[in-house]
C-alpha positions, 0 to 999 in steps of 0.5 A: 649778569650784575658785574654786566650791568654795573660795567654798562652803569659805570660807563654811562655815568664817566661818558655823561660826567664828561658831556657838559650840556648833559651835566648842565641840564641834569643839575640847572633845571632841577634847581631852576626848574621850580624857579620858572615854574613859579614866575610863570604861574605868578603871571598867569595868576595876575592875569586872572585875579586882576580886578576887572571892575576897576579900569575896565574900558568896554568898547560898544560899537552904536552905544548912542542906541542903548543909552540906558545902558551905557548910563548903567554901565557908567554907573558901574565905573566902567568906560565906554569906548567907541569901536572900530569900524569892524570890531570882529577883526580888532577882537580878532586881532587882539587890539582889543579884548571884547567888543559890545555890539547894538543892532540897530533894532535896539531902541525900538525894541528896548522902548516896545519892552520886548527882548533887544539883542545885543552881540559880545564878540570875544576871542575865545582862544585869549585868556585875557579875552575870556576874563573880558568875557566874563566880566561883560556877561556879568555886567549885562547880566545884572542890567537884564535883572534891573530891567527886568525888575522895573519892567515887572515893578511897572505892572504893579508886581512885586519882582520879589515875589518871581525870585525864589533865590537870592544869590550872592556870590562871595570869593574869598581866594587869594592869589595863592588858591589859584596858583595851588589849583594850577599846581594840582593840575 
């Protein structure tokens, strides 16, 4: 039964020694192999680790409603850009990432102190478009604090009282952490 096998294995070895594709794909790709791999992640860690602070231009389609705002997101460095007339289909295209989108109820509610909506349109399926996303949602989020804070501080109450934790965020990964995250995956 050995002699069998051994004579199957010998054959195989002569038959695939001599088929040149074969050959090329059972020595290049274990040596290019991790090569690709690692420009691969290389990009994607790019991508996700690029400081979206600094050059972020946010498209805000009616930004002249909400001027405390955009005055508050051009303190941060960002841009503000105007949007298309359909800024649904320009995210859905991909021309541009993330759009901020003030109805036109804004102004009276915002002056009113009561609850003012605002719309994020984002392609969810773009990892570019979730990194926008979540740089946006941070931003709005930190203006919802501050006026919150002002609003609570008009009424002579100390805001500080109503926060029982102050956190911070603190990121100390390198490029290096995320491409071993997605190594390990």
């Amino acid at each position: 039964m050995w002699r069998r096998i051994s004579v199957v294995f010998v054959k195989e070895v002569v038959d695939n020694s001599r088929d040149r594709r074969s050959l090329l794909v059972a020595l290049i790709y274990p040596l290019l192999g991790p090569i690709i791999l690692g420009l691969l992640i290389s990009a994607v860690v790019d991508v996700v680790s690029a400081d979206q602070a600094r050059d972020m231009t946010l498209v805000v389609k009616n930004a002249e409603r909400a001027p405390v705002l955009i005055r508050f997101l051009e303190a941060r460095g960002v841009r503000v850009a105007p949007a298309p007339l359909d800024p649904e289909a320009a995210v859905r295209d991909g021309k541009i990432e993330v759009a901020v989108v003030i109805p036109d109820d804004y102004p009276v509610r915002f002056q009113a102190e009561q609850t003012a909506e605002v719309a994020v349109v984002v392609n969810s399926s773009r990892l570019p478009g979730l990194i926008a996303l979540n740089h946006t949602a941070a931003l709005l989020s930190d203006f919802n604090r501050e006026v919150w804070g002002a609003r609570i501080a008009s009424r002579g109450i100390d805001f500080q009282v109503l926060r029982p934790l102050d956190i911070k965020s603190v990121d100390v990964a390198a490029g290096t952490h995320i491409a071993e995250i997605l190594l390990f995956m």
